[in-house]
N, C-alpha and C positions, 0 to 999 in steps of 0.2 A: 317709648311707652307714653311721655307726654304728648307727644303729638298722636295718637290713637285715640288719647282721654278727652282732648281738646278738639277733635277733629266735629262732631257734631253739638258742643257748646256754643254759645254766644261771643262775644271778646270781651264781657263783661265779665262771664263766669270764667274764664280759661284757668287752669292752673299751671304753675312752675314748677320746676322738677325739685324745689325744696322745700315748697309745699306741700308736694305731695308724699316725697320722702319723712317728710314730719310727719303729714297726719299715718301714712303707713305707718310707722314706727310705733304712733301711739296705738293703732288697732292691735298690732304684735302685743305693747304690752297689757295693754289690757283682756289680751284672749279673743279679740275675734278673727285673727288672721294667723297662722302660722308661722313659723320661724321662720322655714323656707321661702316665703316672700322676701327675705332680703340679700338670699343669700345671689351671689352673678350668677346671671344665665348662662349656660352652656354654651359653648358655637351651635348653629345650627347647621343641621345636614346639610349637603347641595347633593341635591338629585338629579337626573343625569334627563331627563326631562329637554331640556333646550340645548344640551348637547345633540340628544337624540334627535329632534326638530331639526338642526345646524346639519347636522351630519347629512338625514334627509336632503334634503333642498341642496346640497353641494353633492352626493349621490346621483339625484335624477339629474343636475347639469354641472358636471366636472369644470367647464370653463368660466359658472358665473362670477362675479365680481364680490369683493364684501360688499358694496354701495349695493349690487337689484339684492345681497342675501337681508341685508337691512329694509331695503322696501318691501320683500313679501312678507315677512315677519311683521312688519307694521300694515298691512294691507291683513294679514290674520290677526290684526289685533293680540297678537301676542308683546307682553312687557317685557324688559328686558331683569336681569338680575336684579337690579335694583328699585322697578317697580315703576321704570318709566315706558313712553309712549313712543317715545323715538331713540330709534336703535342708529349706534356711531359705528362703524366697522372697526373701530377699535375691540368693540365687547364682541363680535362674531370672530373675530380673531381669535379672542382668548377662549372662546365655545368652541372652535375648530380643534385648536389645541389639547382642548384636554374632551373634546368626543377621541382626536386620536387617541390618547393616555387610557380613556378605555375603553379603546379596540372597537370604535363605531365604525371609524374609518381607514380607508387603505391605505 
């Protein structure tokens, strides 16, 4: 979350994740935030989105490699799980896998 808060600041203004856990806390008590802001977030879903893509692209050519499944993925400018720009055929690996797990592929 501090890197989101911090991402269009200055490095003069930036803040630190116990800073900003402070002044949260003090907005909590004083009423302008709710409780709920402090409590952990949830996992978040994974949706099946870049399975579906993976599954694709290894569908229309059964014999490609993970390396060309990583270049057209990156040539679609699509990111990988974690919001990067370059895809390792390690992460197409784990997308093949569980596109099999749900029933993308044969």
């Amino acid at each position: 979350m501090v890197r989101i808060i911090n991402g269009p600041l200055p490095e003069a203004r930036r803040w630190t994740q116990s800073r900003l856990l402070r002044a949260v806390k003090a907005y909590v008590r004083d009423g302008f935030l709710p409780e709920t802001v402090l409590a952990r977030a949830g996992r978040r879903e994974t949706g099946d989105r870049l399975p579906a893509i993976v599954a694709a692209i290894k569908g229309a050519d059964p014999g490609i490699t993970l390396q060309a499944i990583c270049e057209r993925l990156e040539s679609m400018r699509e990111r990988t799980p974690r919001g990067r720009t370059r895809w390792q055929p390690s992460s197409v690996k784990m997308l093949l896998e569980r596109a099999e797990r749900l029933g993308l592929l044969e």
